[in-house]
GUTOR-711438 format. One line per 4 residues: number of its first residue (from 1); their letters; for each residue x, y, z of C-alpha. Coordinates in nm, 3 decimals. Example, Ala and Ser with C-alpha at 12.3 -4.5 7.8 and 13.67 -1.06 7.14 Angstrom:
# GUTOR-711438
1	AS	1.230 -0.450 0.780; 1.367 -0.106 0.714
***
This chain:
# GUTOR-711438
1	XXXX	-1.068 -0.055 -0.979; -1.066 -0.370 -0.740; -1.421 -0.263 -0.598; -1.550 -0.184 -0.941
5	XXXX	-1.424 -0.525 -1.068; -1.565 -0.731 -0.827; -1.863 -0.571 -0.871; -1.908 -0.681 -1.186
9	XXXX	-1.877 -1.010 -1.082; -1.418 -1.019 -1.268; -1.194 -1.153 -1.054; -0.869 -0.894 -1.042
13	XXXX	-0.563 -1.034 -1.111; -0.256 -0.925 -1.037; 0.072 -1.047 -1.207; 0.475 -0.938 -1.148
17	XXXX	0.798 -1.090 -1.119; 0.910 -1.195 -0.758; 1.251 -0.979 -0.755; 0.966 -0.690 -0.784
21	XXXX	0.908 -0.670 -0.431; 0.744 -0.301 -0.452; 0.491 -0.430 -0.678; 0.457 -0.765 -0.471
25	XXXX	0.425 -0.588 -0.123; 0.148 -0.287 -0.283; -0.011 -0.626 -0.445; -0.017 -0.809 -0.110
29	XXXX	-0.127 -0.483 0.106; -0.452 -0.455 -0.109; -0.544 -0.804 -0.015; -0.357 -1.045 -0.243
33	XXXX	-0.245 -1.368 -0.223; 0.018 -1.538 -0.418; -0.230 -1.847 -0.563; 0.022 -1.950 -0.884
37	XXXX	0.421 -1.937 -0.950; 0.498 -1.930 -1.296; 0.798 -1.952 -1.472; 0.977 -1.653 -1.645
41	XXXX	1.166 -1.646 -1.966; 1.376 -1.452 -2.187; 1.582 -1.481 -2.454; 1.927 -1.517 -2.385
45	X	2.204 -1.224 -2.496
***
Protein backbone atom coordinates (compact mmCIF):
# COMPACT_ATOMS: atom_id res chain seq x y z
CA UNK A 1 0.00 0.00 0.00
CA UNK A 2 3.07 2.39 0.73
CA UNK A 3 4.55 1.56 -2.86
CA UNK A 4 1.18 1.89 -4.48
CA UNK A 5 0.65 5.28 -2.70
CA UNK A 6 3.63 6.85 -3.57
CA UNK A 7 3.12 5.90 -6.81
CA UNK A 8 0.40 7.83 -7.25
CA UNK A 9 2.17 10.65 -6.29
CA UNK A 10 -0.09 10.49 -1.88
CA UNK A 11 2.07 10.86 0.69
CA UNK A 12 1.22 7.85 3.42
CA UNK A 13 0.57 8.88 6.63
CA UNK A 14 0.70 7.16 9.50
CA UNK A 15 -0.99 8.24 12.84
CA UNK A 16 -1.10 6.42 16.63
CA UNK A 17 -0.79 7.28 20.10
CA UNK A 18 2.82 7.17 21.60
CA UNK A 19 1.98 4.57 24.57
CA UNK A 20 1.29 2.34 21.23
CA UNK A 21 4.72 1.33 20.84
CA UNK A 22 3.79 -1.87 18.56
CA UNK A 23 2.19 0.34 16.16
CA UNK A 24 5.03 3.06 16.56
CA UNK A 25 7.99 0.53 16.15
CA UNK A 26 6.01 -1.49 12.79
CA UNK A 27 5.43 2.40 11.73
CA UNK A 28 9.11 3.30 12.21
CA UNK A 29 10.52 -0.19 10.68
CA UNK A 30 8.72 0.61 7.30
CA UNK A 31 10.56 3.84 7.09
CA UNK A 32 8.75 6.43 9.21
CA UNK A 33 9.61 9.29 10.90
CA UNK A 34 7.86 10.99 13.67
CA UNK A 35 7.47 14.70 11.70
CA UNK A 36 4.36 16.10 14.16
CA UNK A 37 3.28 15.52 18.02
CA UNK A 38 -0.16 16.21 18.55
CA UNK A 39 -2.12 16.40 21.42
CA UNK A 40 -4.70 13.71 22.54
CA UNK A 41 -8.01 14.17 24.18
CA UNK A 42 -10.83 12.55 25.77
CA UNK A 43 -13.55 13.19 27.68
CA UNK A 44 -13.16 12.81 31.17
CA UNK A 45 -15.22 9.86 33.29
Amino acid sequence: MIRKSLESGITPVWACRKENTGSLHLAQSLGFVITKVVPFYRLAG
